[in-house]
C-alpha positions in Angstrom: -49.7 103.7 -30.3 -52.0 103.7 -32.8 -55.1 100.3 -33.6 -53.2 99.8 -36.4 -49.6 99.2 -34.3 -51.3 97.8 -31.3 -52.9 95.0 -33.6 -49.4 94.0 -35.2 -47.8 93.9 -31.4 -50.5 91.3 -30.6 -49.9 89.2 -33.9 -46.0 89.4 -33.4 -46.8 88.3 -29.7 -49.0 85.7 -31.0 -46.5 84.6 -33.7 -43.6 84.2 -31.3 -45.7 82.8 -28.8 -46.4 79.7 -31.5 -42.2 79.2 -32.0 -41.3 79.6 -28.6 -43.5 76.7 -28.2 -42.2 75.2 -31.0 -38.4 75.0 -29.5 -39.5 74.3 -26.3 -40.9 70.8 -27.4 -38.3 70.1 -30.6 -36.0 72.5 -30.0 -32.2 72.1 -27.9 -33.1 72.2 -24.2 -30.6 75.5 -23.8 -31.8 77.4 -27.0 -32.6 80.7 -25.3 -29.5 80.5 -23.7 -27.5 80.3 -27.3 -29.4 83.6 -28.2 -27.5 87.2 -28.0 -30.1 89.6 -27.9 -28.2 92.6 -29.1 -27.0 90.7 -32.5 -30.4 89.7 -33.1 -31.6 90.2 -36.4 -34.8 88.7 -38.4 -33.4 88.7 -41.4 -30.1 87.5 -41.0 -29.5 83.6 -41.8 -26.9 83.6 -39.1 -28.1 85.9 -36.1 -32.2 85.4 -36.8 -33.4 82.8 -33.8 -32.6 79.6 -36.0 -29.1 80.8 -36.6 -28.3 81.6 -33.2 -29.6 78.5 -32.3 -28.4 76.0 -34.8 -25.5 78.2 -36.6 -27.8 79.0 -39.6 -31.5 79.6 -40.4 -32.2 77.0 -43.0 -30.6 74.2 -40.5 -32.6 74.7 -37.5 -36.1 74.9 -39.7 -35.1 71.6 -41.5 -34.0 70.1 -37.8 -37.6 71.6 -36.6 -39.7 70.3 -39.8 -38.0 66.9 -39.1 -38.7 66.9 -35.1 -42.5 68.0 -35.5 -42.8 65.7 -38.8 -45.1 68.8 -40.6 -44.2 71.5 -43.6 -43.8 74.8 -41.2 -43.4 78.1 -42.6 -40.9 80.8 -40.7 -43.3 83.6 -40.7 -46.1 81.2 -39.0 -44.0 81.2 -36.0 -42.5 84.5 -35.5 -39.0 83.1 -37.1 -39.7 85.7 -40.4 -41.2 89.5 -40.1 -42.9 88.4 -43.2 -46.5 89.0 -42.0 -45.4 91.6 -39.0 -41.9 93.5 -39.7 -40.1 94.7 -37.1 -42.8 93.9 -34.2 -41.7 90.3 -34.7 -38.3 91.4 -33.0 -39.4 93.3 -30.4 -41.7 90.0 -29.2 -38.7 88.4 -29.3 -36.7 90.5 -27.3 -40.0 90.5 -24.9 -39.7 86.8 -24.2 -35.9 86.4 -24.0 -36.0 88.8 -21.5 -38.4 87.4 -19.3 
């Protein structure tokens, strides 16, 4: 793996790490559990985190934005590959599985 690769892994890691965090304290108790790995996709409104969690993307970041009373931006928190592409998923798929 090149610096390049290695330094995107970490910022996916980093990303997820930050919504992980930000379900665990707004999100439903049993959100992991409502998550298919093998129909997620990060650019799907419906099978993205949020929309395997609350039925649709743009529902679970107003619910979130609500609970945490702040403006929050999907890529800031690993729910968009916006700043990381696909890595974003694999970090994902790293902490479901654990």
């Amino acid at each position: 793996m090149t610096q390049y690769e290695l330094d995107r892994q970490a910022q996916a890691r980093e990303l997820v790490a930050k919504g992980v965090a930000l379900l665990d304290e707004h999100g439903p108790e049993d959100w992991r559990t409502r998550i298919n790995r093998e129909l997620l996709d990060i650019n799907s409104w419906t099978n993205c985190i949020l929309g395997q969690v609350y039925g649709e993307c743009g529902e679970g970041w107003t619910a979130l934005s609500r609970a945490s009373e702040e403006a929050l931006y999907l890529c800031d928190f690993g729910f968009s590959d916006a700043y990381v592409g696909n890595y974003v998923r694999k970090a994902w798929l790293e902490v479901l599985a654990a």
